[in-house]
C-alpha positions in Angstrom: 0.0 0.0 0.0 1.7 3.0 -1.2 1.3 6.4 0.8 -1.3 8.2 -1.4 -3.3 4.6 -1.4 -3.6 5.1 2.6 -4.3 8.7 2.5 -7.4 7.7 0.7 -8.5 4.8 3.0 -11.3 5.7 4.9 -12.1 2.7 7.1 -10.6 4.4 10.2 -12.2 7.6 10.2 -15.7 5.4 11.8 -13.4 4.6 14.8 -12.1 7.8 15.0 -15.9 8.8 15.1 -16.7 6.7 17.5 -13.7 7.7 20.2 -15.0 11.4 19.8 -18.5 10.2 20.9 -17.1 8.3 23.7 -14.8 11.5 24.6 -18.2 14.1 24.8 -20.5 11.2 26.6 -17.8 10.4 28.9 -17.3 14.0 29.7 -20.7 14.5 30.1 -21.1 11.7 32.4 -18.2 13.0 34.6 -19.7 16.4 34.9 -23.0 14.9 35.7 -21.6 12.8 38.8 -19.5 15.9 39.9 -22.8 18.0 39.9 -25.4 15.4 41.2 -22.5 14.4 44.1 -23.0 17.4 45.8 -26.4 17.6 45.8 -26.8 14.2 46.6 -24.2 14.6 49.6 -26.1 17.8 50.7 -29.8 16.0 50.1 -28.5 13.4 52.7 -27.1 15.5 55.2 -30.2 17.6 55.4 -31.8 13.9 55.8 -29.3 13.0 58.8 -29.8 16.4 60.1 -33.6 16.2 60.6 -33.9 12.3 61.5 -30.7 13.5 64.2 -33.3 16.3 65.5 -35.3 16.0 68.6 -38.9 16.6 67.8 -39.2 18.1 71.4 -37.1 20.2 71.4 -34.6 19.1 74.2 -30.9 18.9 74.2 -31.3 15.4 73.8 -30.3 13.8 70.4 -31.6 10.1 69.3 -28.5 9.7 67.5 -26.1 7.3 68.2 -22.5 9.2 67.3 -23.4 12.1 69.9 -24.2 14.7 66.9 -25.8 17.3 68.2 -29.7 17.8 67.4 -30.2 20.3 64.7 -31.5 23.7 65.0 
């Protein structure tokens, strides 16, 4: 196969294609776990934070590791 002969050849450019899809899903995918992380950390503290608190109001909290009740 001479050098003009593979210039021409266009069986690669599909994988090519395809690699430059995977590139923009997977970097799509990475920002979506990077957003939806946080919130999803956040959605569970606020969770923690209001099963933690005592409905009466005391100093008392009904959670085992001591954390304080919340405000």
């Amino acid at each position: 196969m001479t050098f003009i002969n593979m210039l021409r050849d266009e069986s690669g450019a599909s994988a090519a294609e395809y690699a430059l899809i995977l590139a923009i899903v997977g970097t799509g995918i990475a920002a979506a776990a990077l957003f939806l992380g946080g919130e999803v950390s956040r959605a569970m503290n606020g969770a923690g934070d209001r099963i933690c608190a005592d409905p009466d109001g005391a100093d008392e909290s009904i959670c085992r590791d001591g954390a304080t009740p919340a405000a």
